[in-house]
TORPA-4810 file (N, C-alpha, C, O; in nm, 3 decimals):
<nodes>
NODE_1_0.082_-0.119_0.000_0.000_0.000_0.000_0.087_0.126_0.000_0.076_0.201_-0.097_X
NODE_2_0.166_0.155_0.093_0.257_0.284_0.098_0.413_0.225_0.087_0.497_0.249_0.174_X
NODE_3_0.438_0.145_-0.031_0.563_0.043_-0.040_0.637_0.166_-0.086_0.746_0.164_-0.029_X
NODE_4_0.623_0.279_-0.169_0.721_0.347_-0.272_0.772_0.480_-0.125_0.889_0.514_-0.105_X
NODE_5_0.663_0.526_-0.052_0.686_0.577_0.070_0.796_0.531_0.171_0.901_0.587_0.201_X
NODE_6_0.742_0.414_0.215_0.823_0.302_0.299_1.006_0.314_0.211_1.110_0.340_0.271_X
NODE_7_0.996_0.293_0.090_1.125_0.275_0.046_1.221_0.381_-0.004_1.329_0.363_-0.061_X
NODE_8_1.154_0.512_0.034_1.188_0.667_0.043_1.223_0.644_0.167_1.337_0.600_0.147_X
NODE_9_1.209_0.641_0.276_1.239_0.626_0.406_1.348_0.560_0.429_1.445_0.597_0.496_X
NODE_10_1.330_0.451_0.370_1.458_0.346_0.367_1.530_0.429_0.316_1.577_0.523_0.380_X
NODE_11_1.553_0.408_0.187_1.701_0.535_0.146_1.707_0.693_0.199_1.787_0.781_0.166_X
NODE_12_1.642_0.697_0.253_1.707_0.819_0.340_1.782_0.785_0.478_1.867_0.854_0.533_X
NODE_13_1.729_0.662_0.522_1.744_0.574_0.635_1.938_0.577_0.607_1.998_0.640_0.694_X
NODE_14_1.991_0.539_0.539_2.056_0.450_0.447_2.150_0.634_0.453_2.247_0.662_0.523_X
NODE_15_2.118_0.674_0.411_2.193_0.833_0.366_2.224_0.870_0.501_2.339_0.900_0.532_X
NODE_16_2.123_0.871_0.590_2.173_0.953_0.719_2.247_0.839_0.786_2.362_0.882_0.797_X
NODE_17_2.243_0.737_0.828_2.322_0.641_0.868_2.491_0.650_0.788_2.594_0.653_0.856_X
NODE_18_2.491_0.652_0.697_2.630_0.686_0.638_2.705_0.787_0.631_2.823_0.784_0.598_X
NODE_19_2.620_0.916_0.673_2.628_1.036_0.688_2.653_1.060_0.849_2.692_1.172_0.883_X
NODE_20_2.633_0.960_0.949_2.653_0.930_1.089_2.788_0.882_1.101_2.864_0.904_1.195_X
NODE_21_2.811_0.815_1.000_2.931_0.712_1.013_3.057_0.773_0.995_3.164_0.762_1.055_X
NODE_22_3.010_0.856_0.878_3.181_0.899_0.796_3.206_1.036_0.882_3.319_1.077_0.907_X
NODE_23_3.081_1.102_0.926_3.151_1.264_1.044_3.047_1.276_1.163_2.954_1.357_1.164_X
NODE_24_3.084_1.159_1.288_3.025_1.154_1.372_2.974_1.279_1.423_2.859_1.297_1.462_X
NODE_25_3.100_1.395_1.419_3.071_1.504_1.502_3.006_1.655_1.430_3.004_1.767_1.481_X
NODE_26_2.950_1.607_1.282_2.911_1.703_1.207_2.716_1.667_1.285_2.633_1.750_1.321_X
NODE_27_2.706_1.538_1.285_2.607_1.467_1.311_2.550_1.547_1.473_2.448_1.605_1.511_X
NODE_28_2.665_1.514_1.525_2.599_1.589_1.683_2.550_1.717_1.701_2.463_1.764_1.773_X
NODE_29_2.647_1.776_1.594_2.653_1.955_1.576_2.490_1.996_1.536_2.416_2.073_1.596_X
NODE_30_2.462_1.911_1.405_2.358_1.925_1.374_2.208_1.898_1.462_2.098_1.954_1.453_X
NODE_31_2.247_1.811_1.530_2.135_1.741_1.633_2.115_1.874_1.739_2.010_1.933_1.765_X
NODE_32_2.296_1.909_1.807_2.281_2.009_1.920_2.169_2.145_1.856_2.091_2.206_1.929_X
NODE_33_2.188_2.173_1.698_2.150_2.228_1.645_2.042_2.284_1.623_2.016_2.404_1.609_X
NODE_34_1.951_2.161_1.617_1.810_2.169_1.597_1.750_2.158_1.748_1.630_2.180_1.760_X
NODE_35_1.828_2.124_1.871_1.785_2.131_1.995_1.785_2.272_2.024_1.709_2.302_2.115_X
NODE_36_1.863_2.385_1.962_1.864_2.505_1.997_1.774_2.587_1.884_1.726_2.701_1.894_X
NODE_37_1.767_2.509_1.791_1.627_2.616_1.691_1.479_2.531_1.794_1.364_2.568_1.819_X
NODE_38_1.531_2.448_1.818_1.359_2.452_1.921_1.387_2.518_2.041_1.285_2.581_2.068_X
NODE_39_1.472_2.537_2.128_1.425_2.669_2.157_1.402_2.798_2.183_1.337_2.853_2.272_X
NODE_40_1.485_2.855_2.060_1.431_2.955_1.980_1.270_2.978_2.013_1.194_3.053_2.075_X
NODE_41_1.271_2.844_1.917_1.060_2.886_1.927_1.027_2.890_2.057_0.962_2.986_2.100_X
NODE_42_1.063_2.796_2.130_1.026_2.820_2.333_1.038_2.954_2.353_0.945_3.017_2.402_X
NODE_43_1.143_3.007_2.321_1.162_3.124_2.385_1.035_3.247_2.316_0.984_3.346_2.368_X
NODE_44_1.016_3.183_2.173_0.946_3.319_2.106_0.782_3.306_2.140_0.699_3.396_2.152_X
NODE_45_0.763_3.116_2.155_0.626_3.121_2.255_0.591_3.235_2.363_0.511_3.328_2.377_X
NODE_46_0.710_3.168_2.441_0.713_3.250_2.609_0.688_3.425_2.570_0.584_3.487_2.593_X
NODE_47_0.786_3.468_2.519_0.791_3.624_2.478_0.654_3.697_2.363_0.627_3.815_2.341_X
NODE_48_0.592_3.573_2.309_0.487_3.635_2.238_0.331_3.656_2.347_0.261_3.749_2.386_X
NODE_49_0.337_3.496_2.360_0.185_3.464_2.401_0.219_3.491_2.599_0.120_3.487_2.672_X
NODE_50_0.335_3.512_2.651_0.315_3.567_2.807_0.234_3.689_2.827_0.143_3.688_2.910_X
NODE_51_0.264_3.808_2.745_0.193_3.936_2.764_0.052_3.914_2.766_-0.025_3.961_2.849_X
NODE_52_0.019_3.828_2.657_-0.087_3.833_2.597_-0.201_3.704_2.758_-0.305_3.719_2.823_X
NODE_53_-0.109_3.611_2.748_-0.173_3.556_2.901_-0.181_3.637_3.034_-0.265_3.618_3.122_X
NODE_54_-0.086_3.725_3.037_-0.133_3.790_3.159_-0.211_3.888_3.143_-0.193_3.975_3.228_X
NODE_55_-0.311_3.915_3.050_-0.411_4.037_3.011_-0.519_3.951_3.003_-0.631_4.004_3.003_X
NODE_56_-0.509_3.791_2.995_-0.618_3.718_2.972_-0.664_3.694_2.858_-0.774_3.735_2.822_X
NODE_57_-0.583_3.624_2.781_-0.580_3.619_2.637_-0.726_3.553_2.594_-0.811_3.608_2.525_X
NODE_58_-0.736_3.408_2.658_-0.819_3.316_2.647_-0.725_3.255_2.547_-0.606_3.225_2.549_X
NODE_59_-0.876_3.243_2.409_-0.863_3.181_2.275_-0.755_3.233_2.203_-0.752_3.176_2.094_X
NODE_60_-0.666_3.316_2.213_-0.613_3.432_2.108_-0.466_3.365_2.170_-0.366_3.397_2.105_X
NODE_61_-0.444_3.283_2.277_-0.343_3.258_2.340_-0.281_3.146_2.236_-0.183_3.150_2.161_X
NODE_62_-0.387_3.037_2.264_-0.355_2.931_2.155_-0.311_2.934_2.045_-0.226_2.860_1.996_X
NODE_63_-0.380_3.040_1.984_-0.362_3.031_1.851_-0.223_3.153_1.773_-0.190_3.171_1.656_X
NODE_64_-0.177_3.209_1.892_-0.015_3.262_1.854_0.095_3.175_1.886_0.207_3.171_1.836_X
NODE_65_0.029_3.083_2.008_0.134_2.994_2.064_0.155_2.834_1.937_0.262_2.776_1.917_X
NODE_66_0.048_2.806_1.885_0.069_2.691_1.828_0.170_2.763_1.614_0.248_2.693_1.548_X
NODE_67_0.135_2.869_1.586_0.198_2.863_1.480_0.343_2.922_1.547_0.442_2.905_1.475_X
NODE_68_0.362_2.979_1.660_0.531_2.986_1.712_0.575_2.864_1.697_0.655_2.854_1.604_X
NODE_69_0.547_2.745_1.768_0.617_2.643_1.761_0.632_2.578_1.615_0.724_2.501_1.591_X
NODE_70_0.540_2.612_1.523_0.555_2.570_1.378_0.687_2.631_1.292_0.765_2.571_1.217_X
NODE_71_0.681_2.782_1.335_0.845_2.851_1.311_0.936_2.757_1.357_1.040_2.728_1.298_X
NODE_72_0.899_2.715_1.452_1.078_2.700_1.557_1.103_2.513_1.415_1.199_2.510_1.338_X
NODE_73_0.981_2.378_1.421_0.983_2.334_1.313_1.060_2.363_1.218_1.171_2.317_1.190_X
NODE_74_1.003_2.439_1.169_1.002_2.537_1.031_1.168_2.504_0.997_1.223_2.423_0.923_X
NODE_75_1.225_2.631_1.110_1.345_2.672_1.095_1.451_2.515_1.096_1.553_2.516_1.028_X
NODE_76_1.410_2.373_1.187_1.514_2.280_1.211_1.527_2.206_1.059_1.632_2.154_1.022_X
NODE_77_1.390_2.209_0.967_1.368_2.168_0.820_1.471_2.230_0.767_1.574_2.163_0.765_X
NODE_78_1.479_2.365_0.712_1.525_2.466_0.677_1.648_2.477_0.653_1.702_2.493_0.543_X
NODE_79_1.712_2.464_0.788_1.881_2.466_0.791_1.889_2.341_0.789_2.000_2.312_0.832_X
NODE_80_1.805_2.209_0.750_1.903_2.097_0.731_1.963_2.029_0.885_2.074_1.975_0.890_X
NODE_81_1.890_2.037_0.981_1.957_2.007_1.138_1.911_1.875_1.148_1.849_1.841_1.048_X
NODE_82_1.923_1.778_1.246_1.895_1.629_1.274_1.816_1.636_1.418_1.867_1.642_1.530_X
NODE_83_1.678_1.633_1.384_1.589_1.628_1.481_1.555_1.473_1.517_1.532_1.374_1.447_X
NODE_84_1.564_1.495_1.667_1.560_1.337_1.702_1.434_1.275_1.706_1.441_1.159_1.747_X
NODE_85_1.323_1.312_1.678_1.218_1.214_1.665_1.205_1.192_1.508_1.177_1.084_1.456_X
NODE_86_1.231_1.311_1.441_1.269_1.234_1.277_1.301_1.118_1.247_1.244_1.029_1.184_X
NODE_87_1.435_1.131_1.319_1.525_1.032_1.261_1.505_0.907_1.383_1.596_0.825_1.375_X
NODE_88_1.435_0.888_1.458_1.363_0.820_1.537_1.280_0.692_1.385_1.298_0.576_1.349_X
NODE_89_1.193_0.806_1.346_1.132_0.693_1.228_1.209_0.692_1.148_1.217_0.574_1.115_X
NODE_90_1.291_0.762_1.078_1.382_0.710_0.975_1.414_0.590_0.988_1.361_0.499_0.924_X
NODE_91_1.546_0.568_1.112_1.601_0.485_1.185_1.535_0.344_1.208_1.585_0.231_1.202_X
NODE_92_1.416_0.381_1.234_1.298_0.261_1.245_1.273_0.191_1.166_1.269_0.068_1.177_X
NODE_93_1.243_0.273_1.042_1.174_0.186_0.924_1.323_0.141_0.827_1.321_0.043_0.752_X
NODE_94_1.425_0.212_0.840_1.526_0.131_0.756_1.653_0.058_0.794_1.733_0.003_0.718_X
NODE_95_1.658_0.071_0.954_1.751_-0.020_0.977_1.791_-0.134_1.012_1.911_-0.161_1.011_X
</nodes>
């Protein structure tokens, strides 16, 4: 059913695993990497939607706080960083 999916996964599986192997410490850099573009977004949550909670935002709270964290996302895609629940399923389905 999702075989051509499944086997996109695999060879990416396959790329980042070899890409682990040959520069262990480009690998970490990138990981520490994307641990600090998330939080970025933590921080731009906290600094957007705090003001706005202590005035009693309600509904208006949610909905600045959930596309912040989509930036902070956004940005670990973007620059190419190694997010660990990604590569959690990568890892899964191709090794």
């Amino acid at each position: 059913m999702y075989k051509t999916e499944m086997q996109k996964i695999g060879d990416a599986s396959e790329k980042k695993i070899a890409f682990m192997r040959q520069s262990p410490l480009s690998y970490i850099i990138l990981s520490a990497l994307a641990g600090i573009y998330l939080g970025f977004g933590i921080v731009l949550i906290f600094s957007v939607a705090g003001p706005i909670a202590a005035d009693g935002g309600g509904a208006y709270l949610k909905l600045i706080m959930g596309p912040s964290f989509g930036i902070a996302l956004s940005l670990v895609i973007f620059a190419g960083s190694e997010l660990f629940t990604g590569n959690n399923m990568v890892f899964a389905v191709g090794h």
